[in-house]
N, C-alpha and C positions, 0 to 999 in steps of 0.2 A: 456342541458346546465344549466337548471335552477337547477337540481338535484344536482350537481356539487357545486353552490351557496350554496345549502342548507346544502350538506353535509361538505362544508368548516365554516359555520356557526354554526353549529351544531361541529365543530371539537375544533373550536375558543372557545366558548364557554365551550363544557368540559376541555380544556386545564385552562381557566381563571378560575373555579372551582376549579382545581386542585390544583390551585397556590395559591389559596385562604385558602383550606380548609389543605393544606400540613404542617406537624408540622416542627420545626427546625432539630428534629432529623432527619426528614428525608432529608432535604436537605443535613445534614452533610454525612446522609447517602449515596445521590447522586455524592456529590462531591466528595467523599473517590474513587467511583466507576469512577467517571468523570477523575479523576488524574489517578487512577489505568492503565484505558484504554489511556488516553496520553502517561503514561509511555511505555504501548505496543506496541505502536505505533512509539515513539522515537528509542528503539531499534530495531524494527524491520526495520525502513528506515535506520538506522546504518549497520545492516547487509546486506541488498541491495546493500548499497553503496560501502561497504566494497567487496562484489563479483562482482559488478558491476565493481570498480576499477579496482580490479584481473584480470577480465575477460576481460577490456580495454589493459592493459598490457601483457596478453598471444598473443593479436591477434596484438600488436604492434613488428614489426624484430624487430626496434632497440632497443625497450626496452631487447632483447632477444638473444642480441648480434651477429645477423647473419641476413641473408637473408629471407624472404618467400620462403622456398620452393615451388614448383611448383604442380599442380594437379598430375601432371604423374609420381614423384618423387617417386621411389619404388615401380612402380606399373610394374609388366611386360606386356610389347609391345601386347603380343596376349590378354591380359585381356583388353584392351582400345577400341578392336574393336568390 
């Protein structure tokens, strides 16, 4: 447990360095990348959702204007058993 202490201390500690010693370009440069991956991010839960929806809709009848068919619906009788 105590290593754990240490190495979160030791983690604290480089990070507060970092943030110290980092120029502005580089933040701009972080934040270019920060936005870049939100943006990946946005479209990619867009696209999800977007087949996600599709995929709610195919397994809905009424949206599909008919019945569920059945498991056994075009399967013939000797292939069941």
């Amino acid at each position: 447990m105590e290593e754990w202490v240490e190495m979160n201390e030791g983690v604290r500690e480089a990070v507060g360095s970092m943030r110290v010693s980092m120029a502005w370009s580089d933040l701009a440069v972080l934040q270019g990348r920060w936005q870049a991956m939100a943006g990946m991010v946005e479209r990619t839960l867009a696209r999800l959702t977007s087949w996600f929806k599709s995929w709610l809709a195919g397994r809905n009848p009424s949206r599909r204007g008919g019945t569920q068919p059945s498991l056994s619906e075009g399967i013939p009788s000797d292939e069941l058993v």
